[in-house]
Gaussian input, Z-matrix of N, CA and C with variables (Angstrom, degrees):
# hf/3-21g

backbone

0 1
 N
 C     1     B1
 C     2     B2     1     A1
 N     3     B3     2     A2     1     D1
 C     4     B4     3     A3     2     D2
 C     5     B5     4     A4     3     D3
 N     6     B6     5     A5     4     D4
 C     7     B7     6     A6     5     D5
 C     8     B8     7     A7     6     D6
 N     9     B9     8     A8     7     D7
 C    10    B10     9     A9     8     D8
 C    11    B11    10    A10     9     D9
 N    12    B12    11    A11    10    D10
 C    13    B13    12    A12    11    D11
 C    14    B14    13    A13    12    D12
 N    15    B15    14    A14    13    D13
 C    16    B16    15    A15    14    D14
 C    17    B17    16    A16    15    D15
 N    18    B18    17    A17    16    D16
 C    19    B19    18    A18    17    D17
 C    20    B20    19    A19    18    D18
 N    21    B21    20    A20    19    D19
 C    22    B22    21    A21    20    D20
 C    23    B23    22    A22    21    D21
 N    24    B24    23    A23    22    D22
 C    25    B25    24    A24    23    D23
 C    26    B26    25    A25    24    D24
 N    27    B27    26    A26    25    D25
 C    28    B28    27    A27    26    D26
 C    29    B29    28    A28    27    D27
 N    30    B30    29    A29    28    D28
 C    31    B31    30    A30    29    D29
 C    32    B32    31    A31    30    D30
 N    33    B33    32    A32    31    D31
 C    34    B34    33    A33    32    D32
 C    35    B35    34    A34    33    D33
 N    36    B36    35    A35    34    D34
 C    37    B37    36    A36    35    D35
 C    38    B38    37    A37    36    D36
 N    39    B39    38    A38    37    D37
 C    40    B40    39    A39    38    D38
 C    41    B41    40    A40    39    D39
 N    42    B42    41    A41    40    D40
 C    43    B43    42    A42    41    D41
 C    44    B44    43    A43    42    D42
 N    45    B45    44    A44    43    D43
 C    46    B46    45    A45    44    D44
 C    47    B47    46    A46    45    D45
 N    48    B48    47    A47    46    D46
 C    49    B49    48    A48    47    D47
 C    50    B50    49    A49    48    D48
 N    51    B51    50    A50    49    D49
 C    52    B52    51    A51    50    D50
 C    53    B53    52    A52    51    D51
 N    54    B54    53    A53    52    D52
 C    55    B55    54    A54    53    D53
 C    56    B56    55    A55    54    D54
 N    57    B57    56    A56    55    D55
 C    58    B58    57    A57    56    D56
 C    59    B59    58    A58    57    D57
 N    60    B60    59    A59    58    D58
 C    61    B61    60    A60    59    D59
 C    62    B62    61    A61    60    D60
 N    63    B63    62    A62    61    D61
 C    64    B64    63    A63    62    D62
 C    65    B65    64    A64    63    D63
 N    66    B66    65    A65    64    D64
 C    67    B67    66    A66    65    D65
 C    68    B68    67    A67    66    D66
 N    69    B69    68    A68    67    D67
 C    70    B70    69    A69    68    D68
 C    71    B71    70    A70    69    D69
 N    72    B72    71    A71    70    D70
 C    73    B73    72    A72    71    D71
 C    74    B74    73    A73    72    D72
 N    75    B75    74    A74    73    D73
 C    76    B76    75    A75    74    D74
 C    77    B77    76    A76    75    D75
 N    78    B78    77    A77    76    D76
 C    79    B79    78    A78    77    D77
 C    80    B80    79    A79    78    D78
 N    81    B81    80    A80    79    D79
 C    82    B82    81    A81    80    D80
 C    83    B83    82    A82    81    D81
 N    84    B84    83    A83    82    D82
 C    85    B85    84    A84    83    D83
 C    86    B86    85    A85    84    D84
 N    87    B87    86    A86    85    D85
 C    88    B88    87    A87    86    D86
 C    89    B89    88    A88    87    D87
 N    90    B90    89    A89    88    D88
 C    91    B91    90    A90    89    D89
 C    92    B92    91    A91    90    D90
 N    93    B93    92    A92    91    D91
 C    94    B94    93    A93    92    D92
 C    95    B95    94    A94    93    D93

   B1=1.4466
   B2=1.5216
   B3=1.8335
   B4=1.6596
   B5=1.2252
   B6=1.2834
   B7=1.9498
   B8=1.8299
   B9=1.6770
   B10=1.6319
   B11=1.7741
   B12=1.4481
   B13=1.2858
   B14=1.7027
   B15=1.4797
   B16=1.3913
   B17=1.9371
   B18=1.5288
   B19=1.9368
   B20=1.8415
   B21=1.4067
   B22=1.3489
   B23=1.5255
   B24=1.2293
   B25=1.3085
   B26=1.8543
   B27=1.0127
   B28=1.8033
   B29=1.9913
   B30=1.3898
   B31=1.6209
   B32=1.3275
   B33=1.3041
   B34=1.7436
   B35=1.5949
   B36=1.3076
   B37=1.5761
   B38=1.5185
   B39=1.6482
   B40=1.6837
   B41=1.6236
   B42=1.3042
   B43=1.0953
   B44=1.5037
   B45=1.5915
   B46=1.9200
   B47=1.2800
   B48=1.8430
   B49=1.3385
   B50=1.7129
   B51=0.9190
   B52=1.8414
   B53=2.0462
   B54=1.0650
   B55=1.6506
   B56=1.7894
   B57=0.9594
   B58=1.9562
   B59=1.6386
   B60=1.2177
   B61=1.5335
   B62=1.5760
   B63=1.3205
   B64=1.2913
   B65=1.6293
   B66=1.3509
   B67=1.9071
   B68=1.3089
   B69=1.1776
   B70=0.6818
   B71=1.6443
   B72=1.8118
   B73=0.8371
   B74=2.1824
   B75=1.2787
   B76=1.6301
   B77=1.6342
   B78=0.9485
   B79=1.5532
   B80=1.5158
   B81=1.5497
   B82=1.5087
   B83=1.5426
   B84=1.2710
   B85=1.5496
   B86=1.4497
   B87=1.1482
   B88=1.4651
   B89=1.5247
   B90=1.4596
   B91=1.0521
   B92=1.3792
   B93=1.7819
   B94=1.6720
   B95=1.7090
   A1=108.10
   A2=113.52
   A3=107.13
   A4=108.78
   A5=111.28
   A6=122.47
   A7=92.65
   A8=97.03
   A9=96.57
   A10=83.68
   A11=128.46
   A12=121.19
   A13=99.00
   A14=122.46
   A15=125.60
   A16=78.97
   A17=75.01
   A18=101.80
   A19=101.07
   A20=112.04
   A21=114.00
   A22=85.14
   A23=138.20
   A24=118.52
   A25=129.56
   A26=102.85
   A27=124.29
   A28=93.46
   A29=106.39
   A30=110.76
   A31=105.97
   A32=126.10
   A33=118.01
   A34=93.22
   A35=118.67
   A36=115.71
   A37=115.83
   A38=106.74
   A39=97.39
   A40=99.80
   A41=119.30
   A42=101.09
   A43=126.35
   A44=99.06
   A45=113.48
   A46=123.34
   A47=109.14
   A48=89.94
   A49=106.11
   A50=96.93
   A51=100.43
   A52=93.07
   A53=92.46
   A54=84.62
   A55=101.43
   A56=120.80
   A57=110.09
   A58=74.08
   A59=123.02
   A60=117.81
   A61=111.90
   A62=134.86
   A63=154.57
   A64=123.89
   A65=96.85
   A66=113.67
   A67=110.32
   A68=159.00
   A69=169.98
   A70=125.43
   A71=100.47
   A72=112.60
   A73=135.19
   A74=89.28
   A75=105.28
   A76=90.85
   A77=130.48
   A78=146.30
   A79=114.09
   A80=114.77
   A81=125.00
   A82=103.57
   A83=114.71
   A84=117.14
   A85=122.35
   A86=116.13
   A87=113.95
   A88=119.20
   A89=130.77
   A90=126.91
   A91=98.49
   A92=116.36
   A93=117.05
   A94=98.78
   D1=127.49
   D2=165.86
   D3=-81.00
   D4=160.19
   D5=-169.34
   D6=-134.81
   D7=-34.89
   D8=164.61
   D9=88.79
   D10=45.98
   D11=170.89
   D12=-170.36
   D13=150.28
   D14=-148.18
   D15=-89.70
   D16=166.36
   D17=178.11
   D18=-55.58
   D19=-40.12
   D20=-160.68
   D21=-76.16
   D22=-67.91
   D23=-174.63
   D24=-44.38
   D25=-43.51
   D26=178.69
   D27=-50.39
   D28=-54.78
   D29=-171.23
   D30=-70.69
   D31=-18.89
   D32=-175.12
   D33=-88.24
   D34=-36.40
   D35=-171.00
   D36=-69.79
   D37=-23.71
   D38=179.89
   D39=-126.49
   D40=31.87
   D41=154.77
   D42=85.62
   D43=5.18
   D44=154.82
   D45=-154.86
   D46=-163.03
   D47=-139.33
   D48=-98.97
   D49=179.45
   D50=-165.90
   D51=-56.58
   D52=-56.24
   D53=-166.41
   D54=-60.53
   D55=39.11
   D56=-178.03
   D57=-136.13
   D58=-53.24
   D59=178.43
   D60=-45.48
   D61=-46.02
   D62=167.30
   D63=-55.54
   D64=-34.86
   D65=160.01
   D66=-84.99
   D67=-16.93
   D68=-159.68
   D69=-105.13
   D70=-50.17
   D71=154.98
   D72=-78.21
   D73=-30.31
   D74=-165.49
   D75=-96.23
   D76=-60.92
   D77=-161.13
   D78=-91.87
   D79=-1.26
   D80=165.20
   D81=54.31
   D82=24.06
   D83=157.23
   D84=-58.49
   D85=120.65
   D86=-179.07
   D87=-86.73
   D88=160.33
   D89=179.57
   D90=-84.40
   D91=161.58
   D92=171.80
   D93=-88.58

């Protein structure tokens, strides 16, 4: 999904870290 804002921003807004933003995104890791 675009949000139209970088991984490093998305991770400061909810509160982790860019590379969990990056699993999440690349590796279809879901949040609990």
């Amino acid at each position: 999904m675009d949000l139209g804002i970088t991984m490093k921003k998305l991770a400061r807004r909810v509160g982790v870290t860019e590379t969990t933003v990056y699993n999440w995104e690349a590796r279809n890791i879901k949040p609990l």
